[in-house]
ZAPA-71269 format. One record per atom (N, C-alpha, C): residue number from 1; residue in one letter; chain; atom name; y, z, x. Coordinates in Angstrom, 2 decimals. Each point is the difference from the previous one (the first is absolute). Example, Ala and Ser with C-alpha at 12.3 -4.5 7.8 and 13.67 -1.06 7.14 Angstrom:
REM residues 2
ATOM   num   residu   chaine   atome         v         w         u
ATOM     1        A        A       N     -5.69      7.80     13.19
ATOM     1        A        A      CA      1.19      0.00     -0.89
ATOM     1        A        A       C      1.20      0.00      0.90
ATOM     2        S        A       N      1.05     -0.72     -0.35
ATOM     2        S        A      CA      1.19      0.06      0.82
ATOM     2        S        A       C      1.09      0.73     -0.77
***
This chain:
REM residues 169
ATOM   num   residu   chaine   atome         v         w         u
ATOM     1        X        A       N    316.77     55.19    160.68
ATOM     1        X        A      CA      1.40     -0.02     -0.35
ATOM     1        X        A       C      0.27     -0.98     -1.15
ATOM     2        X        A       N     -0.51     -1.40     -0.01
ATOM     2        X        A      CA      0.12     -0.90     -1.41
ATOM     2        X        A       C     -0.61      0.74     -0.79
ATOM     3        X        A       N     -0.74      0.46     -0.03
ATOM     3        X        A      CA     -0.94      0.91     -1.25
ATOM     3        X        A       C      1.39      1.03     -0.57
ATOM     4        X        A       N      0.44      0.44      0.52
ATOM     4        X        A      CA      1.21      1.19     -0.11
ATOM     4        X        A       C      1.01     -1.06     -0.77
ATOM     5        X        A       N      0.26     -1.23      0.66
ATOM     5        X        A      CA      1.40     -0.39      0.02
ATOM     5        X        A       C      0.04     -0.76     -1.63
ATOM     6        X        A       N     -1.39     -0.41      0.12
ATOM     6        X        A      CA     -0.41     -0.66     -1.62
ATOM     6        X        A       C     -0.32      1.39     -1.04
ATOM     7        X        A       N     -0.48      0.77      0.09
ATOM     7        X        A      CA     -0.24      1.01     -1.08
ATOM     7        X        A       C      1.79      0.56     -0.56
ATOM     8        X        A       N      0.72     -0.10      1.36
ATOM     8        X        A      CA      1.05      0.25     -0.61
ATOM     8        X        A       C      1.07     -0.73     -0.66
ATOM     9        X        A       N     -0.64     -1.25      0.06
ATOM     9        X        A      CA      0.51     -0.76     -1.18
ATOM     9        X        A       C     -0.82     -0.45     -1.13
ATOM    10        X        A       N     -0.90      0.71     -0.20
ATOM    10        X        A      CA     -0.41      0.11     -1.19
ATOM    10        X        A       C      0.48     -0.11     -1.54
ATOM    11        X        A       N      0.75      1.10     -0.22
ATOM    11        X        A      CA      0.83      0.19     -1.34
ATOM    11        X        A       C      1.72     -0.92      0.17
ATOM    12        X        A       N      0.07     -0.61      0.77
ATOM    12        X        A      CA      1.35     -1.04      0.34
ATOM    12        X        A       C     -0.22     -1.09     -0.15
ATOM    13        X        A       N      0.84     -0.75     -1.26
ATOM    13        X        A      CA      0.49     -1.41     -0.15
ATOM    13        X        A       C     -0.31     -0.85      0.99
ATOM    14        X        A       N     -0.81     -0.46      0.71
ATOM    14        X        A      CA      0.10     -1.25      0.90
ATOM    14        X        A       C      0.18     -1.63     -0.85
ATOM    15        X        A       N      1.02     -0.54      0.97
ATOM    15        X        A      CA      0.06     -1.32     -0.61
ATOM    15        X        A       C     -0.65     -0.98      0.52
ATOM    16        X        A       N     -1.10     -0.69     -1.14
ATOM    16        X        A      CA     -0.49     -0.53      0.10
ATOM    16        X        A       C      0.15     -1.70     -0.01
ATOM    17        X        A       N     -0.43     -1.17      0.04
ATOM    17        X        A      CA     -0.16     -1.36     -0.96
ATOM    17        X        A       C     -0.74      0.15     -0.23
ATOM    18        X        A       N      0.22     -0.72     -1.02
ATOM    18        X        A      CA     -1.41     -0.49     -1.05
ATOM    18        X        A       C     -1.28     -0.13      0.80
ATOM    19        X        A       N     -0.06     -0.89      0.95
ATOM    19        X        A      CA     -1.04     -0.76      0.07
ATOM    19        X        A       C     -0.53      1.22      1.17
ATOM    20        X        A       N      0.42      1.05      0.58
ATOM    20        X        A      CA     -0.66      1.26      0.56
ATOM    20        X        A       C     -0.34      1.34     -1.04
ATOM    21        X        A       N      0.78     -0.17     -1.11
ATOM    21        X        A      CA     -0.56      0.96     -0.85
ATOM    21        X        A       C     -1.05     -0.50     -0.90
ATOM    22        X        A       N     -0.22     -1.60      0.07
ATOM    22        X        A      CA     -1.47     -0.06     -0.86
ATOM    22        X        A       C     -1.20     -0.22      0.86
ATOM    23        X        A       N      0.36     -0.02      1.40
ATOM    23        X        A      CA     -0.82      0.05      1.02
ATOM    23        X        A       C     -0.65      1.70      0.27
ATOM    24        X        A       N      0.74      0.50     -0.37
ATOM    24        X        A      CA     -0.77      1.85      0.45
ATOM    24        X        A       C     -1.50     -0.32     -0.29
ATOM    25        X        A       N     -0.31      1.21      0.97
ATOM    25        X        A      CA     -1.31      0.59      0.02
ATOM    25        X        A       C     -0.10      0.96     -1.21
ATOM    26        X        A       N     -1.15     -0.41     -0.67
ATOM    26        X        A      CA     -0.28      1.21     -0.98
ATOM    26        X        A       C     -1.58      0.44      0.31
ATOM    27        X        A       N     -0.13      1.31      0.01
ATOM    27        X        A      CA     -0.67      1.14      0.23
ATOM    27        X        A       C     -0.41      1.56     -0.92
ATOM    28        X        A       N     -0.88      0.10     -0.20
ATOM    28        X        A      CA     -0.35      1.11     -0.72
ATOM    28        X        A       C     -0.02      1.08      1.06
ATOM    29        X        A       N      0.87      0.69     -1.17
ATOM    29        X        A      CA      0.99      1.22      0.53
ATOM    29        X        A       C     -0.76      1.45     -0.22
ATOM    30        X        A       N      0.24      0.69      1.13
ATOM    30        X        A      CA     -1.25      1.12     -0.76
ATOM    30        X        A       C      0.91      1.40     -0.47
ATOM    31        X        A       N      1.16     -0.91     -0.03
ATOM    31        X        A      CA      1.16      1.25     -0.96
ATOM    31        X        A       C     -0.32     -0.20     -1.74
ATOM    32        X        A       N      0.17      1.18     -0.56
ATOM    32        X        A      CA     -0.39     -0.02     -1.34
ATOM    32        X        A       C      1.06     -0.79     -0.66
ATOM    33        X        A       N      1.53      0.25      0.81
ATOM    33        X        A      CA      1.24     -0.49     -1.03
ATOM    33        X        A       C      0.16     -1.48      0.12
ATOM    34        X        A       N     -0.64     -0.34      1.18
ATOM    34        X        A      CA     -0.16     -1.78      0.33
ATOM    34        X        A       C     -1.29     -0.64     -0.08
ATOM    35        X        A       N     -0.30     -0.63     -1.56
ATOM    35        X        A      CA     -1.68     -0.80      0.08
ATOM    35        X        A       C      0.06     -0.70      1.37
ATOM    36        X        A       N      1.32     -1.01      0.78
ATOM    36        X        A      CA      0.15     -0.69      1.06
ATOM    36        X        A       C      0.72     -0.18      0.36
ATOM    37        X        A       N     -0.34     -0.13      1.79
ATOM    37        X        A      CA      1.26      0.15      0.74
ATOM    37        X        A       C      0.78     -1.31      0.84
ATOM    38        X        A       N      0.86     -0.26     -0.11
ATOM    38        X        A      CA      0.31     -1.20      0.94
ATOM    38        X        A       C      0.52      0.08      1.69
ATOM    39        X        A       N     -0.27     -1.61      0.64
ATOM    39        X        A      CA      0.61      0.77      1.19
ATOM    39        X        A       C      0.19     -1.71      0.75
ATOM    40        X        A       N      1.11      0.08      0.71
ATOM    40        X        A      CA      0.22     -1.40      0.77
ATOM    40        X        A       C     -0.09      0.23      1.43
ATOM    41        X        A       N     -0.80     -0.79      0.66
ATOM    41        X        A      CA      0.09      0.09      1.33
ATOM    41        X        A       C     -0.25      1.06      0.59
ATOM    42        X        A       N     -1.01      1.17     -0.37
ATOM    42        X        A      CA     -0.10      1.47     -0.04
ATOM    42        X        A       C      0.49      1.05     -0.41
ATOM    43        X        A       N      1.13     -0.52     -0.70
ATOM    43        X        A      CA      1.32      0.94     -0.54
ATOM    43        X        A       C     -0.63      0.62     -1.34
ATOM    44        X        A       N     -0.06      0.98     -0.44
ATOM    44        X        A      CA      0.16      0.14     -1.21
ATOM    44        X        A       C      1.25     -0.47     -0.87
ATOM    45        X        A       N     -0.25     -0.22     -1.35
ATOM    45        X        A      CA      1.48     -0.70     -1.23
ATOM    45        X        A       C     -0.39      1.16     -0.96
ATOM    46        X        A       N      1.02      0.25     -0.55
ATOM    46        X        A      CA     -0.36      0.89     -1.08
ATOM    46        X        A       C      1.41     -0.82     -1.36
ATOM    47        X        A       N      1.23     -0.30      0.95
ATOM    47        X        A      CA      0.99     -0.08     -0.62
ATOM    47        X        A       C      0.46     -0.87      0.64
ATOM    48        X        A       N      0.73     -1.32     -1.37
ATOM    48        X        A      CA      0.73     -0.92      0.70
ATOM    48        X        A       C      1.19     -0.72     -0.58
ATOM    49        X        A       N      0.82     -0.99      0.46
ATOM    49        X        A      CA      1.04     -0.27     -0.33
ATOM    49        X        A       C      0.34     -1.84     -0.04
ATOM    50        X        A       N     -0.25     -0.66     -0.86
ATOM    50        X        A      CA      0.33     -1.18      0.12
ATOM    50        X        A       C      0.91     -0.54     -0.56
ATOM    51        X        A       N      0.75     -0.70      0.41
ATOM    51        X        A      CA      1.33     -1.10     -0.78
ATOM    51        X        A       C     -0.49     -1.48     -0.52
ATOM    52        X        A       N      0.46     -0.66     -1.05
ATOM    52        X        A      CA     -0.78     -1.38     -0.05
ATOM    52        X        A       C      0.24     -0.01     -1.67
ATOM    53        X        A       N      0.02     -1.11     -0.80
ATOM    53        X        A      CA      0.41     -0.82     -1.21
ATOM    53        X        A       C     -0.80      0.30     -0.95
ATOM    54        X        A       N     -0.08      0.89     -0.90
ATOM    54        X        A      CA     -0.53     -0.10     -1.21
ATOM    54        X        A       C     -0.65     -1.13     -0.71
ATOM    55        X        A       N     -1.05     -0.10      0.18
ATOM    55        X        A      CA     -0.53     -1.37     -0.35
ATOM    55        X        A       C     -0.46     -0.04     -1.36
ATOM    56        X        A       N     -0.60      1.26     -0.59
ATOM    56        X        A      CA     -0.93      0.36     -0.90
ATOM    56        X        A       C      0.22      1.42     -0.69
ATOM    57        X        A       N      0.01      0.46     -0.91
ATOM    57        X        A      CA      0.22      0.64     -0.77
ATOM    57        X        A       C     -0.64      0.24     -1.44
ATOM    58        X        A       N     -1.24      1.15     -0.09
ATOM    58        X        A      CA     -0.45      0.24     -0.84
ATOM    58        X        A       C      0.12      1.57     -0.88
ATOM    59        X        A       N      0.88      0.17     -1.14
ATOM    59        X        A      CA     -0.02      1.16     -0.73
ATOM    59        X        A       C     -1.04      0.40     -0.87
ATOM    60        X        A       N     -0.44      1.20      0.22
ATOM    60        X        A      CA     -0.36      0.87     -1.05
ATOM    60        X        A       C      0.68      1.03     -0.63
ATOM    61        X        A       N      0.72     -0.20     -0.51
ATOM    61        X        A      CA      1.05      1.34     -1.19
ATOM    61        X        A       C     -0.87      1.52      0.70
ATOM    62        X        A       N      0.46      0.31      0.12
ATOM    62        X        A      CA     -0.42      1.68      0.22
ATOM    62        X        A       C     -1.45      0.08      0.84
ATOM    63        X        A       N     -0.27     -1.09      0.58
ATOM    63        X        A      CA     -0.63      0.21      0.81
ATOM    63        X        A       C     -0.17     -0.13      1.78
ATOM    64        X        A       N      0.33     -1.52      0.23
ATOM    64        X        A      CA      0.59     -0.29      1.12
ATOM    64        X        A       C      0.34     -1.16      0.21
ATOM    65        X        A       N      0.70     -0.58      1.24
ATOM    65        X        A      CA      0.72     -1.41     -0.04
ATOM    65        X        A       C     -1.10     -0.52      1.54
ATOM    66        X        A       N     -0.43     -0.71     -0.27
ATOM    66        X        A      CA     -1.31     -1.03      1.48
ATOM    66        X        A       C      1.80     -0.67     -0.05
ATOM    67        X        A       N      0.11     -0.24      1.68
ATOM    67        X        A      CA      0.83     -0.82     -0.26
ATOM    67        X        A       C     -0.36     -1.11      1.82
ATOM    68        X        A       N      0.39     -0.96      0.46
ATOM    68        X        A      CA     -0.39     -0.50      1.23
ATOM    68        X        A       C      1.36     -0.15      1.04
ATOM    69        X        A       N      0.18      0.20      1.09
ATOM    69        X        A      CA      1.25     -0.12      0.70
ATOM    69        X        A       C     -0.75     -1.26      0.96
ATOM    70        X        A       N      0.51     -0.93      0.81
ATOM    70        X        A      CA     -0.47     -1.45      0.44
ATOM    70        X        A       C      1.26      0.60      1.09
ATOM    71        X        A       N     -0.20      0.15      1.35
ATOM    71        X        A      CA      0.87      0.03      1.39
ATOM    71        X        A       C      0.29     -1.35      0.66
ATOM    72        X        A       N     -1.14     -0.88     -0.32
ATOM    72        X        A      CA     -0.20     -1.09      0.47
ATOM    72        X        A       C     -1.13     -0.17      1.16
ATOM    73        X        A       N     -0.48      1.27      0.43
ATOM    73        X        A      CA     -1.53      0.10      0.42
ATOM    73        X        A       C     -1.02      0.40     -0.77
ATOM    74        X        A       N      0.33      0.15     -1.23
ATOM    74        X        A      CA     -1.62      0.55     -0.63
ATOM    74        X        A       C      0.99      0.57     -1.26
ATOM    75        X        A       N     -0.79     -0.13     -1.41
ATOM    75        X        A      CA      0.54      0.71     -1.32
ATOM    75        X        A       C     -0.74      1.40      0.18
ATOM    76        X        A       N      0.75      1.22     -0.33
ATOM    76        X        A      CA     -0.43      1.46     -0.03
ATOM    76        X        A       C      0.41      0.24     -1.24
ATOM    77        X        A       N     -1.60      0.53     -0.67
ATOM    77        X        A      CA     -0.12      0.67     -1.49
ATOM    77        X        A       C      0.68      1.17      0.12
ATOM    78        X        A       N      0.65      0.24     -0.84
ATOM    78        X        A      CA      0.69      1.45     -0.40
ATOM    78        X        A       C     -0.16      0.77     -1.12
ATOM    79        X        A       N     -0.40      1.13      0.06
ATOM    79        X        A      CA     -0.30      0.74     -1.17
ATOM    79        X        A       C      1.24      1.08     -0.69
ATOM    80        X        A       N      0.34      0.28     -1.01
ATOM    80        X        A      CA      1.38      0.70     -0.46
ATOM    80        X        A       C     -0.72      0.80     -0.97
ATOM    81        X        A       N     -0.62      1.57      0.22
ATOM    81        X        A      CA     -0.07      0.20     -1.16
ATOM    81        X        A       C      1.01      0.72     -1.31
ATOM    82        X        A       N     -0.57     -0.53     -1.16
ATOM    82        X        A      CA      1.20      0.51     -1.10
ATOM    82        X        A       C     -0.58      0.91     -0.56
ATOM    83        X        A       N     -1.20      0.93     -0.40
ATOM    83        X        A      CA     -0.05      0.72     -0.23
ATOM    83        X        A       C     -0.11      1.29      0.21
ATOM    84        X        A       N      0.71      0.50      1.06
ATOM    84        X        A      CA      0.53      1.40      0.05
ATOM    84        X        A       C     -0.34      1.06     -1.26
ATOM    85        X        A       N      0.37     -0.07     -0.89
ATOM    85        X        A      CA     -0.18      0.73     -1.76
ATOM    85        X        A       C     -0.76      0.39      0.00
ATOM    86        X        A       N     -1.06     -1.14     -0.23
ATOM    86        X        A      CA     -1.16      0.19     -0.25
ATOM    86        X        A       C     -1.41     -0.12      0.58
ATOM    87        X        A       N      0.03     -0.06      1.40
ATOM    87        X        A      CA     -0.58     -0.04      0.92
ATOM    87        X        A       C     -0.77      1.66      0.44
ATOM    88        X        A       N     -1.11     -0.12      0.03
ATOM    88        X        A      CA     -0.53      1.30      0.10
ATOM    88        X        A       C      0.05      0.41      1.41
ATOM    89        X        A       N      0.07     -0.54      0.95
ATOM    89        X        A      CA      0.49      0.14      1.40
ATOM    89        X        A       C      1.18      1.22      0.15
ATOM    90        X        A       N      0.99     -0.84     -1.23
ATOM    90        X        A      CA      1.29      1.02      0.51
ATOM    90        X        A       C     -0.20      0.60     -1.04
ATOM    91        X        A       N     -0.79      0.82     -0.83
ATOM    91        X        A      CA      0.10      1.16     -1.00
ATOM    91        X        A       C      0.30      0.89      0.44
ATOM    92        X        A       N     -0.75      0.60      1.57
ATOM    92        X        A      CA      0.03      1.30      0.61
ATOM    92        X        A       C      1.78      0.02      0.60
ATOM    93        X        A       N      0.33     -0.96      0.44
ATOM    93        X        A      CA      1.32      0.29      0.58
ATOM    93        X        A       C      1.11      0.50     -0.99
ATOM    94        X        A       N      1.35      0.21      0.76
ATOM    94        X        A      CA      0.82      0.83     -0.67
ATOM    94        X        A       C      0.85     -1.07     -0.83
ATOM    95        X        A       N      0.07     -0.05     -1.33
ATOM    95        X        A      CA      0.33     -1.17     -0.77
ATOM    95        X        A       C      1.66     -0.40      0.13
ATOM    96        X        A       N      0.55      0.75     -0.09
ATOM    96        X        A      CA      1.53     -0.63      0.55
ATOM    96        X        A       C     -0.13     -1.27      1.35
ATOM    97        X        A       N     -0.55      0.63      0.75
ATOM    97        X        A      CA     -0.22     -1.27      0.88
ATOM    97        X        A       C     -0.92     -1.01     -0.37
ATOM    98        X        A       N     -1.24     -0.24     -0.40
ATOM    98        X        A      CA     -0.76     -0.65     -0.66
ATOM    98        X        A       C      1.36     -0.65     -0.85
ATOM    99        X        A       N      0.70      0.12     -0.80
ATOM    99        X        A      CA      1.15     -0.42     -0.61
ATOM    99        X        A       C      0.84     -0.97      0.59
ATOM   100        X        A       N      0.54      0.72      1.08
ATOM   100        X        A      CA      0.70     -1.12      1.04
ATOM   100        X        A       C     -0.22     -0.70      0.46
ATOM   101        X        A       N     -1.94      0.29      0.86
ATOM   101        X        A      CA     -0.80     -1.06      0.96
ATOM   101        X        A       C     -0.23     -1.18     -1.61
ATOM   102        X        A       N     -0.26      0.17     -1.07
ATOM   102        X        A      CA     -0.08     -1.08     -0.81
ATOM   102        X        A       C      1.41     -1.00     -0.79
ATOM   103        X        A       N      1.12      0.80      0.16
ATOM   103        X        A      CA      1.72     -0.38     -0.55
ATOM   103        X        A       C      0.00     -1.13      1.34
ATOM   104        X        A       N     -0.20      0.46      1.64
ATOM   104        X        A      CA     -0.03     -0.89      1.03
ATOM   104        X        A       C     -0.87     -1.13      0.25
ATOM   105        X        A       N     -0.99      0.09     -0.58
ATOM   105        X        A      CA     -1.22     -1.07      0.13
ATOM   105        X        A       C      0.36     -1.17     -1.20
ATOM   106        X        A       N      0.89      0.69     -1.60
ATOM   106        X        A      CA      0.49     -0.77     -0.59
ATOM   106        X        A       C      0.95     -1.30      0.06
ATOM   107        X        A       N      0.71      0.98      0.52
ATOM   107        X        A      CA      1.12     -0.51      0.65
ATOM   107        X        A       C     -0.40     -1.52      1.40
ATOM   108        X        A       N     -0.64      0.37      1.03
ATOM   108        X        A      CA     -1.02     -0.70      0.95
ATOM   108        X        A       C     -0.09     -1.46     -0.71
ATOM   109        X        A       N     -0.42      0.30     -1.46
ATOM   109        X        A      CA     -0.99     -0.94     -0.52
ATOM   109        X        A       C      1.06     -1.21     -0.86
ATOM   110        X        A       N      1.02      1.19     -0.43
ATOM   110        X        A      CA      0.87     -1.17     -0.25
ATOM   110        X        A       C      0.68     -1.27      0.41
ATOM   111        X        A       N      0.04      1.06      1.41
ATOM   111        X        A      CA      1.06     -1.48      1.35
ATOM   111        X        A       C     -1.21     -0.88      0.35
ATOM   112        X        A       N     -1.11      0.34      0.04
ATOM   112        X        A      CA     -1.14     -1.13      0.61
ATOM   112        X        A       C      0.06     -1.34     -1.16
ATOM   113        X        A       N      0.41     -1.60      0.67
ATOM   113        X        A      CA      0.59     -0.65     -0.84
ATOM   113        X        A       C     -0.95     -1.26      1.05
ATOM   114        X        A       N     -0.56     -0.82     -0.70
ATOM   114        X        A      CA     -0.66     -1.11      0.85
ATOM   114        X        A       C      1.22     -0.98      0.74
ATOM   115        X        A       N      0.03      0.21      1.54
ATOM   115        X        A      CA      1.23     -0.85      0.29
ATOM   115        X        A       C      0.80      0.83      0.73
ATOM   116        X        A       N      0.16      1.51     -0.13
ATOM   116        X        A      CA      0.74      0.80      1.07
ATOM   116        X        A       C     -1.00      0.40      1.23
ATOM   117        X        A       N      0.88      0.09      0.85
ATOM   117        X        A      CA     -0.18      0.99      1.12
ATOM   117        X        A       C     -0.24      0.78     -0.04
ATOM   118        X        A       N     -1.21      0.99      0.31
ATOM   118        X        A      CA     -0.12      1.40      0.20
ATOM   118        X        A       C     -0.53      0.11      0.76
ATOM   119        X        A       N      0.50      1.49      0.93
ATOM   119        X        A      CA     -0.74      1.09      0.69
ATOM   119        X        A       C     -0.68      1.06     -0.72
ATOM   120        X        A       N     -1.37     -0.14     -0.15
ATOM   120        X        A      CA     -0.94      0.80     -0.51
ATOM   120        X        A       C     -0.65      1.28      0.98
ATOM   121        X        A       N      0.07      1.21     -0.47
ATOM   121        X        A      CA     -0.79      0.77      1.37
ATOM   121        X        A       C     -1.28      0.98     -1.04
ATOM   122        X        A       N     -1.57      0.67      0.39
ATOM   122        X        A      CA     -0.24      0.30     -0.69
ATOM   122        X        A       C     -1.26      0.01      1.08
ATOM   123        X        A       N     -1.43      0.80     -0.48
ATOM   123        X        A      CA     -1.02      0.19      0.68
ATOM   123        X        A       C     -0.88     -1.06      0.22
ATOM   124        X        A       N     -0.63     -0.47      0.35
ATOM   124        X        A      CA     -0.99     -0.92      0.02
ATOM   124        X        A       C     -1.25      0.44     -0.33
ATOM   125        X        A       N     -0.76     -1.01     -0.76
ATOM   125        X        A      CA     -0.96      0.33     -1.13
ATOM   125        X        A       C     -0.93     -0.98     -0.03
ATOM   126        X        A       N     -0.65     -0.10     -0.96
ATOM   126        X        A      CA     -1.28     -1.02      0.07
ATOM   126        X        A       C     -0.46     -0.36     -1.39
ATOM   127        X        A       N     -0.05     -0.71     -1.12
ATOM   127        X        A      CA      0.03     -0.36     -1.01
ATOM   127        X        A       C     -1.44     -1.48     -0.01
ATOM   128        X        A       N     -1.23      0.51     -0.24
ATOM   128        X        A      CA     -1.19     -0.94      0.13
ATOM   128        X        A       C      0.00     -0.89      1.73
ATOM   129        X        A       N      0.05      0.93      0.44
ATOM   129        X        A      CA      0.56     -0.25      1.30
ATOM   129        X        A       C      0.62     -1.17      0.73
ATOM   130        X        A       N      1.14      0.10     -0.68
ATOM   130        X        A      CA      1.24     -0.68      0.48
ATOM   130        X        A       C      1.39      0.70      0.02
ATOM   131        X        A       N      0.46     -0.17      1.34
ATOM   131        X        A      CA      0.88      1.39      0.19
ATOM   131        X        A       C      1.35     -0.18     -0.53
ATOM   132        X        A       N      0.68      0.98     -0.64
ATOM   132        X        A      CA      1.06      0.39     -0.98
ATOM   132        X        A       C      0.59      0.84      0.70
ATOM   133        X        A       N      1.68      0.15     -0.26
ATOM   133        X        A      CA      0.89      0.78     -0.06
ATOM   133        X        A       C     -0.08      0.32     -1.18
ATOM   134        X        A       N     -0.16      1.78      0.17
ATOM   134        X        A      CA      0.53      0.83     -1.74
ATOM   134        X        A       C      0.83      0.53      0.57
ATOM   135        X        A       N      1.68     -0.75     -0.43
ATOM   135        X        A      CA      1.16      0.23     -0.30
ATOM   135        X        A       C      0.55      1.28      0.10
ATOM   136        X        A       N      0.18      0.56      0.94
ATOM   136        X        A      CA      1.51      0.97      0.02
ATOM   136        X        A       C      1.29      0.26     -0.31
ATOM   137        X        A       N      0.62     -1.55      0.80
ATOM   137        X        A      CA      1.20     -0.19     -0.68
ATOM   137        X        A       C      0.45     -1.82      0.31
ATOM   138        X        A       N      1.04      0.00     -0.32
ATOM   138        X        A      CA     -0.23     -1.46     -0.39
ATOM   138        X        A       C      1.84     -0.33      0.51
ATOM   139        X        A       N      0.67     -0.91      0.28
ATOM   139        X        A      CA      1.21     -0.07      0.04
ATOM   139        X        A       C      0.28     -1.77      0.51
ATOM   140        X        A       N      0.69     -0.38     -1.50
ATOM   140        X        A      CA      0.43     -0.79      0.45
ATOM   140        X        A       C      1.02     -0.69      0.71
ATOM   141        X        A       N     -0.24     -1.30      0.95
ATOM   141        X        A      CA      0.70      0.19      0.94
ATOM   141        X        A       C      1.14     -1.10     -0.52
ATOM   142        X        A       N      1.47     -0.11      0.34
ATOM   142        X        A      CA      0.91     -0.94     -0.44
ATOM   142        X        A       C      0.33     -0.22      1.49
ATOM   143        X        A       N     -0.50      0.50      1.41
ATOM   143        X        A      CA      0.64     -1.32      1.25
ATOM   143        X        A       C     -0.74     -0.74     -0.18
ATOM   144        X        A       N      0.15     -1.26      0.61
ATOM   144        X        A      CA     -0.75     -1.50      0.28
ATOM   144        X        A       C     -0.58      0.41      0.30
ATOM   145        X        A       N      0.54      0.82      1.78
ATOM   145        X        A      CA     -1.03      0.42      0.93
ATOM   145        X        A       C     -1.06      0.82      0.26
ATOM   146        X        A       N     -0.20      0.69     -1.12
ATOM   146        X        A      CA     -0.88      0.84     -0.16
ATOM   146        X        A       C     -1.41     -0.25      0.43
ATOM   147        X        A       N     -0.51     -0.80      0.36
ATOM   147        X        A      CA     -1.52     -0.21     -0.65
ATOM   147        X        A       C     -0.07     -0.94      1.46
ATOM   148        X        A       N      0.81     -0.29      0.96
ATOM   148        X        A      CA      0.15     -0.63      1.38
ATOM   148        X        A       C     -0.47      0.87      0.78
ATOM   149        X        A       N      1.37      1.10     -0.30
ATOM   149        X        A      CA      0.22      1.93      0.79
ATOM   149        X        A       C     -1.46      0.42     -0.12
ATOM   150        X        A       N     -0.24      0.09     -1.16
ATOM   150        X        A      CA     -1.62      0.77     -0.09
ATOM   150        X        A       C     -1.15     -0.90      1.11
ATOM   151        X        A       N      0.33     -1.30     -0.13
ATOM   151        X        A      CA     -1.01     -0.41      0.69
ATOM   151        X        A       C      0.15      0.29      1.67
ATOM   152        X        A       N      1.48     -0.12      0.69
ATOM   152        X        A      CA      0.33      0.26      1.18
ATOM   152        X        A       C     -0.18      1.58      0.29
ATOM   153        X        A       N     -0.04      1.13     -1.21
ATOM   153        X        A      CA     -0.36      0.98      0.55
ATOM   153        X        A       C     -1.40      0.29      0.36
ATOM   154        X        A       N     -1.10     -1.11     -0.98
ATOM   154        X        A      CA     -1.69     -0.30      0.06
ATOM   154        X        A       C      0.06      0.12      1.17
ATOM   155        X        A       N      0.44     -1.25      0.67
ATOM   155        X        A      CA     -0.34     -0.66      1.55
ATOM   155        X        A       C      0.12      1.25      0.54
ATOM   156        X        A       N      1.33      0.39      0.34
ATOM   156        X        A      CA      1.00      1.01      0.73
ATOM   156        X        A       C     -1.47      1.43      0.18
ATOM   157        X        A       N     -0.34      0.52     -1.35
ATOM   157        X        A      CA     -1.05      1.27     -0.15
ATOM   157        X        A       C     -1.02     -0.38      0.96
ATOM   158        X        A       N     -0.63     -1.22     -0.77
ATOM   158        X        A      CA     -1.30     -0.60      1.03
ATOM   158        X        A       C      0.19      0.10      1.34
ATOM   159        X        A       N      0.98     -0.91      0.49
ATOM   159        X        A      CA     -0.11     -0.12      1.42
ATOM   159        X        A       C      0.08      1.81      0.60
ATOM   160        X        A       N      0.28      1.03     -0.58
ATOM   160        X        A      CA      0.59      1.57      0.57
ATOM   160        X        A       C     -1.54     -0.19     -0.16
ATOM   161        X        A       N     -0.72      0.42     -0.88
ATOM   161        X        A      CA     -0.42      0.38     -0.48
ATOM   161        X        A       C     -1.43     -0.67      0.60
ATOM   162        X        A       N     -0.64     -0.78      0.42
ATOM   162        X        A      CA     -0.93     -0.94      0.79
ATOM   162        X        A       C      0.48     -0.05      1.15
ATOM   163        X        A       N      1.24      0.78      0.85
ATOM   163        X        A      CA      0.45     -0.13      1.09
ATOM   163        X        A       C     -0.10     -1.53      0.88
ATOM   164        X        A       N      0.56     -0.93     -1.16
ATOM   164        X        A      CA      0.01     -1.47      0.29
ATOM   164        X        A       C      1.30     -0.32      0.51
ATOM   165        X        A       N      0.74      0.82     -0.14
ATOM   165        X        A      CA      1.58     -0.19      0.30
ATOM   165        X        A       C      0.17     -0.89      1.59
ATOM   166        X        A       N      1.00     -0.64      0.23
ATOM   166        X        A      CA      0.23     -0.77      1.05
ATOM   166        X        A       C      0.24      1.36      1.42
ATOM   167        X        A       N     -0.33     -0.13      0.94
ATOM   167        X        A      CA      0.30      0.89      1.17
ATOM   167        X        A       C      1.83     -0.31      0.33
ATOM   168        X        A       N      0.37      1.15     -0.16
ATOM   168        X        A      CA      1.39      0.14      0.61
ATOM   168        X        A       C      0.86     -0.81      0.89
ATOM   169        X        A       N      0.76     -0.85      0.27
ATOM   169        X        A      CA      0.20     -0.45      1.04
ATOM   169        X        A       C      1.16      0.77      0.90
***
């Protein structure tokens, strides 16, 4: 039944901290579309979601933005790519969208500012093996509370989720 209950969160945002998303398990994957696969506590990760401070910020013009988010458990690398255009990946797809998925990733790259808040969500990846978010979408956050909430929903998932939760009274 966990085997079931984790495969089906596979392709879903889980929110992570930092310091559990640079903890994953990485594994060679014997899917062609994944060189590797991650997984916490037996779970498979495919996709995840973290909140936390722009610490770092690196552009490449038309290519992509490395940028670092810091939660306050662990800094998570983030990958943004900018080249959509010209990227041979998306040649085969239907270019109007290729258009938009790159107008949105532009856009992404603008608000990322060393010093804001963001909620970043995006696949998890592996870059000389050290694990990365490549960027989906990005939103920055203007509550205070933002980045508290994310962490109380961490706990909140875990404890369901490890069936650690306190017994009923």
């Amino acid at each position: 039944m966990n085997q079931q209950r984790a495969f089906s969160l596979y392709h879903t945002h889980i929110k992570l901290l930092g310091f559990d998303l640079n903890s994953l398990a990485q594994s060679s994957s014997s899917s062609s579309s994944d060189a590797v696969s991650f997984s916490r506590r037996g779970y498979a990760v495919s996709c995840v979601e973290v909140v936390g401070v722009v610490v770092f910020r690196d552009l490449k013009p038309n290519r992509f933005l490395r940028f670092s988010v810091d939660d306050g458990t662990g800094c998570v690398s983030c990958i943004l790519w900018l080249n959509h255009l010209t990227s041979p990946y998306f040649a085969s797809r239907h270019q109007p969208d290729v258009r938009i998925i790159g107008n949105m990733a532009t856009h992404f790259a603008a608000q990322i500012r060393v010093g804001i808040v963001a909620r970043v969500r995006g696949k998890v990846s592996s870059y000389r093996g050290v694990v990365q978010i490549t960027v989906s979408d990005v939103v920055v956050e203007n509550d205070p509370n933002a980045e508290i909430l994310h962490w109380l929903d961490c706990m909140r998932l875990a404890l369901k989720c490890y069936d650690l939760s306190p017994a009923p009274k």
